[in-house]
N, CA, C and O atoms as a printed pandas DataFrame, in Angstrom:
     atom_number atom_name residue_name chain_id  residue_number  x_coord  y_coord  z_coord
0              1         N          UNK        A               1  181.222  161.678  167.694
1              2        CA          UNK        A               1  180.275  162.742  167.550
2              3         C          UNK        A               1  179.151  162.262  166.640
3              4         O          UNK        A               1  179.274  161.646  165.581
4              5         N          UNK        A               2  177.878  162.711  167.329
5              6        CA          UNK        A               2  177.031  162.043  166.532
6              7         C          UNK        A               2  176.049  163.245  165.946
7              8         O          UNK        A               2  175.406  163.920  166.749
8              9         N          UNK        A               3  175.966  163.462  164.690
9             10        CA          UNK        A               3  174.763  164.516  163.664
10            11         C          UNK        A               3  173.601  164.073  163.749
11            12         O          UNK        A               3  173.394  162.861  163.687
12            13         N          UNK        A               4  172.575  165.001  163.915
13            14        CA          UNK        A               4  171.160  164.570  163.673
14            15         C          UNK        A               4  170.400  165.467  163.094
15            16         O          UNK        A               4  170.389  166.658  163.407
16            17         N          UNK        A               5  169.840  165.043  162.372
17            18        CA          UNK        A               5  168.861  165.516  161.426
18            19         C          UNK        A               5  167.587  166.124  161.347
19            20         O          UNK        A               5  167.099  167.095  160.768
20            21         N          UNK        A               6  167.223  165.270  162.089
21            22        CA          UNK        A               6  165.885  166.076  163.036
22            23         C          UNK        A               6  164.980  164.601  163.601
23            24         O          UNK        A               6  165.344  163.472  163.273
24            25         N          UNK        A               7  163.746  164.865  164.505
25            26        CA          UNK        A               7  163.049  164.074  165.241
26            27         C          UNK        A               7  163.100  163.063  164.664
27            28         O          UNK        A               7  163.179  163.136  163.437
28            29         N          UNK        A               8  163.076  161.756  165.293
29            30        CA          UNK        A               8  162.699  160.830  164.621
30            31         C          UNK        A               8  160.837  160.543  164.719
31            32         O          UNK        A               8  160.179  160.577  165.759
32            33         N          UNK        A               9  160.434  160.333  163.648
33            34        CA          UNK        A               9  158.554  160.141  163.841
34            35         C          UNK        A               9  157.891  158.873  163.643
35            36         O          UNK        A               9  157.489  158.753  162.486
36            37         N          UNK        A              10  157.622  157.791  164.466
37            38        CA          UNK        A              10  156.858  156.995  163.781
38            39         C          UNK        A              10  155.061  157.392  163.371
39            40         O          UNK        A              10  154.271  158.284  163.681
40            41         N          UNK        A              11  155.037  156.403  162.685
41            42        CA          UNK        A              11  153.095  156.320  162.668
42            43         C          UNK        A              11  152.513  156.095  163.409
43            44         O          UNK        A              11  152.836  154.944  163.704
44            45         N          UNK        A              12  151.556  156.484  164.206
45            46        CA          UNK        A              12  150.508  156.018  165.229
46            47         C          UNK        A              12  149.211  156.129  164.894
47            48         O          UNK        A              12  148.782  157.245  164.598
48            49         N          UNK        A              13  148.520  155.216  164.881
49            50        CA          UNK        A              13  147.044  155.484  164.260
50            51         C          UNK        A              13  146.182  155.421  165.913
51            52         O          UNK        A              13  146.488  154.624  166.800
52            53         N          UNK        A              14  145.491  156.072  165.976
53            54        CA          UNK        A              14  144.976  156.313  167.060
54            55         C          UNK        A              14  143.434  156.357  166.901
55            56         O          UNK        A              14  143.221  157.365  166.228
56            57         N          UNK        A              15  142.590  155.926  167.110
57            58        CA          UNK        A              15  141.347  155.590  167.308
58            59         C          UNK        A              15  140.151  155.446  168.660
59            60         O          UNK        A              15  140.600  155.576  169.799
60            61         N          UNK        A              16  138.681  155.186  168.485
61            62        CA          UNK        A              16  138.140  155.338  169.554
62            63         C          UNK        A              16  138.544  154.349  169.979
63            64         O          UNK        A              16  139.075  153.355  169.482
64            65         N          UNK        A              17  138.046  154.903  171.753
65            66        CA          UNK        A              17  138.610  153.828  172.949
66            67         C          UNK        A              17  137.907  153.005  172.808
67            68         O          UNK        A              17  136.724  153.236  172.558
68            69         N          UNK        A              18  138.317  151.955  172.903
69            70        CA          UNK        A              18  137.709  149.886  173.613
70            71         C          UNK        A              18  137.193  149.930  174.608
71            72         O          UNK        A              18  138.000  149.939  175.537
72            73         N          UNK        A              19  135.870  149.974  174.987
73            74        CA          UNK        A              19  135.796  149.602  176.887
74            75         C          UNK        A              19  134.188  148.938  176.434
75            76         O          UNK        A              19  133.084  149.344  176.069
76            77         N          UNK        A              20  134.909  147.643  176.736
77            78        CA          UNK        A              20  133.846  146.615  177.217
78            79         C          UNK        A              20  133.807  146.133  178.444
79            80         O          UNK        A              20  134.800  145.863  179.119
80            81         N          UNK        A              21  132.492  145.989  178.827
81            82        CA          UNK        A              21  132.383  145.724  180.250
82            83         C          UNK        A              21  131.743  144.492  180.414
83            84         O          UNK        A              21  130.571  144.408  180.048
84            85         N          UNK        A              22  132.298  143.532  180.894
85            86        CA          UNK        A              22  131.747  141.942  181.039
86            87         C          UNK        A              22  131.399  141.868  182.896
87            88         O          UNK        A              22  131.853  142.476  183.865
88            89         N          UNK        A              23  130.568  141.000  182.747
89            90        CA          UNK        A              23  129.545  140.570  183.383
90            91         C          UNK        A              23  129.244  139.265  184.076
91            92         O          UNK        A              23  128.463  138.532  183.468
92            93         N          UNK        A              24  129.872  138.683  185.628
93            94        CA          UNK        A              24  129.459  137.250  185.802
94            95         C          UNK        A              24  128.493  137.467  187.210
95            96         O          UNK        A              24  128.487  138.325  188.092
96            97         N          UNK        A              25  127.736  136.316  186.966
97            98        CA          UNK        A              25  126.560  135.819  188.228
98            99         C          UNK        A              25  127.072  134.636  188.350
99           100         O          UNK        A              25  127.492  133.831  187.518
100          101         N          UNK        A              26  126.979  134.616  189.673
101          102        CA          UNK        A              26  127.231  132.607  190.132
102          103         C          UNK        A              26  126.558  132.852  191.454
103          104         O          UNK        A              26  126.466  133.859  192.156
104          105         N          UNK        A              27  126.010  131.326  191.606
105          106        CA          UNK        A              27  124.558  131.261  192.677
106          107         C          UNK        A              27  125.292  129.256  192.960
107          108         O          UNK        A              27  125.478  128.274  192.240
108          109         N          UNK        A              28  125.465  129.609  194.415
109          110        CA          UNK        A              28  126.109  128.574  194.806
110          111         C          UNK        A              28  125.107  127.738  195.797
111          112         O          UNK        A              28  124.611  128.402  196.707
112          113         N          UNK        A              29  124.715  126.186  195.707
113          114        CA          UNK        A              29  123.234  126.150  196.860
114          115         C          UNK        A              29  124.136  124.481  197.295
115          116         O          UNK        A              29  124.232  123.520  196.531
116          117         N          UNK        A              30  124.567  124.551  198.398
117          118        CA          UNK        A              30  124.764  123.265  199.269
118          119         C          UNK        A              30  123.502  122.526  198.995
119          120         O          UNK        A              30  122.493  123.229  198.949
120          121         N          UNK        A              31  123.324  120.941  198.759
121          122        CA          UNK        A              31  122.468  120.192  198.550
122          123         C          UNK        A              31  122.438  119.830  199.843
123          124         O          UNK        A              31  121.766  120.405  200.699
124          125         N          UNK        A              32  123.471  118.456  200.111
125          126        CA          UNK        A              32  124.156  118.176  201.404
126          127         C          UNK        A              32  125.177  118.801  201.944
127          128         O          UNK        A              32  125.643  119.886  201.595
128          129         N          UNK        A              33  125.620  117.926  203.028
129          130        CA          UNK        A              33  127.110  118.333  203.513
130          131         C          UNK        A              33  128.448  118.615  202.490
131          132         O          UNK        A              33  129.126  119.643  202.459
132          133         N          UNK        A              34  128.558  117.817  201.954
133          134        CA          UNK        A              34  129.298  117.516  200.332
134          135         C          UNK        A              34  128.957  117.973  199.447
135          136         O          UNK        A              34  129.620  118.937  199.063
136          137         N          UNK        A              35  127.896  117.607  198.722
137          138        CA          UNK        A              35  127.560  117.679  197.251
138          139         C          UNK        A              35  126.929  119.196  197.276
139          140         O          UNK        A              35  126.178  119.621  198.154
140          141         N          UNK        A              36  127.412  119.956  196.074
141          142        CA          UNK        A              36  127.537  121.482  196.000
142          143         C          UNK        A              36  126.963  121.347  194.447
143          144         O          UNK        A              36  127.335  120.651  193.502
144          145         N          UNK        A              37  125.904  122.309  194.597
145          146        CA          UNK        A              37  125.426  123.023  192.963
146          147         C          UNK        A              37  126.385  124.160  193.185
147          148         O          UNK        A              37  126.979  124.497  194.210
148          149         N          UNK        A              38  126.390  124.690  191.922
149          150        CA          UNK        A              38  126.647  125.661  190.933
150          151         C          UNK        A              38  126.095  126.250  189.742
151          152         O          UNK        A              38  126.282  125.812  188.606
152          153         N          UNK        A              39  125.502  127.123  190.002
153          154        CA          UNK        A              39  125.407  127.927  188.735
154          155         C          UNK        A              39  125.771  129.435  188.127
155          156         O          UNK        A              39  125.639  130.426  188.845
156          157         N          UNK        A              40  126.208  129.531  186.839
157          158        CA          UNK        A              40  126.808  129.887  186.317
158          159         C          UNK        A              40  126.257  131.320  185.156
159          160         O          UNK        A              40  126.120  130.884  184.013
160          161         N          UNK        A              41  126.018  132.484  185.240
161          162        CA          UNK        A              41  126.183  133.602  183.919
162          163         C          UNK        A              41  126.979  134.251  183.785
163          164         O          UNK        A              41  127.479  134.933  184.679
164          165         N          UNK        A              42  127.396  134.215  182.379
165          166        CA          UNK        A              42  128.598  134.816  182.138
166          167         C          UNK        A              42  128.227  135.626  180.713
167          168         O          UNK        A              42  128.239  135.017  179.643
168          169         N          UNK        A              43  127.825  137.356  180.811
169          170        CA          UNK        A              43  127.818  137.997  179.627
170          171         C          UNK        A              43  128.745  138.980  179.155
171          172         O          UNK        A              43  128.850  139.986  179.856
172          173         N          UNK        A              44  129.634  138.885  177.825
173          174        CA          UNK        A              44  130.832  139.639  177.963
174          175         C          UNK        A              44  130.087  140.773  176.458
175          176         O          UNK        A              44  129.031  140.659  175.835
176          177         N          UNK        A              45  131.057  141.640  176.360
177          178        CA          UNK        A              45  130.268  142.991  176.067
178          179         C          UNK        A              45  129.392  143.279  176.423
179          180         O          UNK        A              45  128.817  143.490  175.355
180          181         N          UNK        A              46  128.359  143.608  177.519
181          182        CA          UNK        A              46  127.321  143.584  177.917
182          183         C          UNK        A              46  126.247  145.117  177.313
183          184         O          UNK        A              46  125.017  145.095  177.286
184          185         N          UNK        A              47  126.975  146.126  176.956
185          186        CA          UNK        A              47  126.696  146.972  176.502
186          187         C          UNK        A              47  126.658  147.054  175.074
187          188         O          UNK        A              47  126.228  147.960  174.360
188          189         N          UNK        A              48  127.130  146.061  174.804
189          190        CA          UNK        A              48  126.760  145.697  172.890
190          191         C          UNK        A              48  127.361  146.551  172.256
191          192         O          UNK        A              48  126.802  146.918  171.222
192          193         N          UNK        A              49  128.373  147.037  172.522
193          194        CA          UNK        A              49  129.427  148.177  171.610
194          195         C          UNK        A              49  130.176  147.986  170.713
195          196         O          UNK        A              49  131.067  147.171  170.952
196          197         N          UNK        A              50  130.160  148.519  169.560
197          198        CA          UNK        A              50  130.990  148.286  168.478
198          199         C          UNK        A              50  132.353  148.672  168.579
199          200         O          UNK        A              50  132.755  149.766  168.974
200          201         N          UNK        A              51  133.090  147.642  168.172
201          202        CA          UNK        A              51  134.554  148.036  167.893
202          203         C          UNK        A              51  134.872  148.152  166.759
203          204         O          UNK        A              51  134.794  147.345  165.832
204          205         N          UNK        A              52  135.457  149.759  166.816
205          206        CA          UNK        A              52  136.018  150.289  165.566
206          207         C          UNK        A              52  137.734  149.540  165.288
207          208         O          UNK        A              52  138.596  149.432  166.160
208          209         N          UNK        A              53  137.833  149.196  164.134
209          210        CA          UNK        A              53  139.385  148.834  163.792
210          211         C          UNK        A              53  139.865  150.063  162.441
211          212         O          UNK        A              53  139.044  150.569  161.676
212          213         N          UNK        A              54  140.793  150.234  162.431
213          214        CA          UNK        A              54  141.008  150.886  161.332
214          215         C          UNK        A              54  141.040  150.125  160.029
215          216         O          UNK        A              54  140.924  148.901  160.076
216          217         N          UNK        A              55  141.201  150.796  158.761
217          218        CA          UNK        A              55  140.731  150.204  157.822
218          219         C          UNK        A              55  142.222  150.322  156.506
219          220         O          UNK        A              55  142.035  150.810  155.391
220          221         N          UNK        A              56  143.097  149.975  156.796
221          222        CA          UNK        A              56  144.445  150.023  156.521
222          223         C          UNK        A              56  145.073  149.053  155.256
223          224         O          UNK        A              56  146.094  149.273  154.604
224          225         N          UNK        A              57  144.260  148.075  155.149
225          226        CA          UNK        A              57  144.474  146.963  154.459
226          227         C          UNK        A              57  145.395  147.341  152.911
227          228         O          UNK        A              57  145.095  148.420  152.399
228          229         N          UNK        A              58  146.068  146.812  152.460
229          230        CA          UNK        A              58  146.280  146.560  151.068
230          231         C          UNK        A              58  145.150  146.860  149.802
231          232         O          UNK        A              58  145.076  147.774  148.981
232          233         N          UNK        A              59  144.419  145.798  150.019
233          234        CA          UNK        A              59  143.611  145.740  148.957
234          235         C          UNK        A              59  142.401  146.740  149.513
235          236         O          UNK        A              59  141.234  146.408  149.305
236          237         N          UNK        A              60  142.680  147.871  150.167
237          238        CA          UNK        A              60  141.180  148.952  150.689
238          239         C          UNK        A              60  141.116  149.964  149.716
239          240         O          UNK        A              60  142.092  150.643  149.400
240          241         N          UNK        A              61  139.842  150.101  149.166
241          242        CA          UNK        A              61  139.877  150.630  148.303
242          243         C          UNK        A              61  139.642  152.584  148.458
243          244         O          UNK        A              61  139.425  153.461  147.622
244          245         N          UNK        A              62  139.853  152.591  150.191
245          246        CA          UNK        A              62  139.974  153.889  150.389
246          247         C          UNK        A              62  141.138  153.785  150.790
247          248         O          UNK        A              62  141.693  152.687  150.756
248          249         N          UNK        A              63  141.979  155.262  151.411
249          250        CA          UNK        A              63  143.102  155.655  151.741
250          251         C          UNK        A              63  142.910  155.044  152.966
251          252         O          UNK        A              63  143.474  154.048  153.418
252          253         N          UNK        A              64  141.677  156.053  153.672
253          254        CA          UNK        A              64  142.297  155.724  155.080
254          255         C          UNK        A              64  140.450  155.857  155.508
255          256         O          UNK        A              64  139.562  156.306  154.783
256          257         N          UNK        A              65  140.320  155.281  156.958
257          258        CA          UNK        A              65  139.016  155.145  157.220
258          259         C          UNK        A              65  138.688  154.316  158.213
259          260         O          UNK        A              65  139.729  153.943  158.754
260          261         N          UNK        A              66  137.552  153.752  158.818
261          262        CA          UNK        A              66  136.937  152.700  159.789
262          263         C          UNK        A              66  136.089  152.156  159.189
263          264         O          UNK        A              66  135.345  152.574  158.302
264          265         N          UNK        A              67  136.246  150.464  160.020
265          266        CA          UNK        A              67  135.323  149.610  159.856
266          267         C          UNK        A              67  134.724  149.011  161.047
267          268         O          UNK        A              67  135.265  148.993  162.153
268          269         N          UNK        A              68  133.870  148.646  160.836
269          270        CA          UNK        A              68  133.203  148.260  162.416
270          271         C          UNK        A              68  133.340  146.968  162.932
271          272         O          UNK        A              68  132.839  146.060  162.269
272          273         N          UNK        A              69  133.952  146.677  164.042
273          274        CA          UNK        A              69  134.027  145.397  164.722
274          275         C          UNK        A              69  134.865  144.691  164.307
275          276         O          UNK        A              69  135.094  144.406  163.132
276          277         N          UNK        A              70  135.674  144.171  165.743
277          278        CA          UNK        A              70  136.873  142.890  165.399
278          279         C          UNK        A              70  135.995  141.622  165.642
279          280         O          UNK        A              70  134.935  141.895  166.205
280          281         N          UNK        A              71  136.163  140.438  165.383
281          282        CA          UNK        A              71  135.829  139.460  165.467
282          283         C          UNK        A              71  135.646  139.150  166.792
283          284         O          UNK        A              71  136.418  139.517  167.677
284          285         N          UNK        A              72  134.353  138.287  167.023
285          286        CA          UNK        A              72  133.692  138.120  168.335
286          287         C          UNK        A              72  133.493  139.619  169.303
287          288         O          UNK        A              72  133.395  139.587  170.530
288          289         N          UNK        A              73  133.466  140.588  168.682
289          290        CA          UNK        A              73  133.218  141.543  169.311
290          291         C          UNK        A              73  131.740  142.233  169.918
291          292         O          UNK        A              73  131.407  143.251  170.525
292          293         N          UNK        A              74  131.186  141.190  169.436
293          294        CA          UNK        A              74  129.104  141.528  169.768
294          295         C          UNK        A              74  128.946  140.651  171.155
295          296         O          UNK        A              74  129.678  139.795  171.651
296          297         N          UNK        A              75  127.807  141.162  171.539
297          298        CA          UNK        A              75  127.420  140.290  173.117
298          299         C          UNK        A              75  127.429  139.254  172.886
299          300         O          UNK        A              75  126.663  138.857  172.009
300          301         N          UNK        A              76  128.330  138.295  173.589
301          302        CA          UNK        A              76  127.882  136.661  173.921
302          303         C          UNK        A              76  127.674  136.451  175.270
303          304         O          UNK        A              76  128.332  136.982  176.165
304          305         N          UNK        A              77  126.422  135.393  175.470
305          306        CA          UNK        A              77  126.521  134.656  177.075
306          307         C          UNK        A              77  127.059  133.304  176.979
307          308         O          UNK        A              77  127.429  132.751  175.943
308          309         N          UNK        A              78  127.066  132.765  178.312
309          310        CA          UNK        A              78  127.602  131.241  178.309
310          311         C          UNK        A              78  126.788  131.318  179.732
311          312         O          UNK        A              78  126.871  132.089  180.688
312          313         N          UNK        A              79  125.881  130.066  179.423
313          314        CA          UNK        A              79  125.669  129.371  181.212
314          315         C          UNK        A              79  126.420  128.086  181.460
315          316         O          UNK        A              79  126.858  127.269  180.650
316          317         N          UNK        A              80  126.461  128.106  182.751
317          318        CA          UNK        A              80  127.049  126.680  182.879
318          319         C          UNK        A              80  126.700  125.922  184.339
319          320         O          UNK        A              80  126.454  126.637  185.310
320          321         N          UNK        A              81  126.691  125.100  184.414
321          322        CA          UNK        A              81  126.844  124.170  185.703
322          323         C          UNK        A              81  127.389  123.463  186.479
323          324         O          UNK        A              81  128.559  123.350  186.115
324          325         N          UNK        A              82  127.187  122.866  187.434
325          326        CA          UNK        A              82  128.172  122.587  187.950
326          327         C          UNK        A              82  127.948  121.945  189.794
327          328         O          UNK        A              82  127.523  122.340  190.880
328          329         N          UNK        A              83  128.747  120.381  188.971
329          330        CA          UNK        A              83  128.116  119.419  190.550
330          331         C          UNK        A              83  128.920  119.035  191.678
331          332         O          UNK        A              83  128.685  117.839  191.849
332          333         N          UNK        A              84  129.698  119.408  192.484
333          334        CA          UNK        A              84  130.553  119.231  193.296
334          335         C          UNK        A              84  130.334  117.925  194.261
335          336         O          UNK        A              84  129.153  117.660  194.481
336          337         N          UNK        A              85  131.265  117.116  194.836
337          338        CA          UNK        A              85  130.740  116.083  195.434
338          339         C          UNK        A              85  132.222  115.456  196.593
339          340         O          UNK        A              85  132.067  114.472  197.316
């Protein structure tokens, strides 16, 4: 027989939603029969949105709160190329 005490509760910190929306272009041009270009855009966050993290730390000198942005979280592009043969 098993007693219980009441619900068990964990913590859940719950925060705004994440939605980044990334972004690729590729433009493909036959030279010859064989040999193939490639090119390449690639922009991820494209909407430049901040990510909130909570602010939980040890050494925080508030209780409880937000801070803005996880690491690499701002727009980056990358081009690239590319020679097939």
């Amino acid at each position: 027989m098993f007693a219980t005490i009441g619900p068990v509760r964990t913590l859940v910190l719950t925060g705004p939603m994440v939605a980044n929306i990334d972004l690729s272009l590729r433009k493909r041009v036959v030279i010859t029969g064989r040999v193939v270009y490639e090119f390449s855009l690639d922009v991820f966050n494209v909407m430049n949105r901040v990510t909130w993290v909570p602010n939980t730390g040890i050494s925080s000198t508030t209780l409880a709160g937000w801070q803005a942005g996880l690491p690499g979280s701002a727009r980056t592009m990358q081009i690239g190329t590319r020679i097939s043969w």
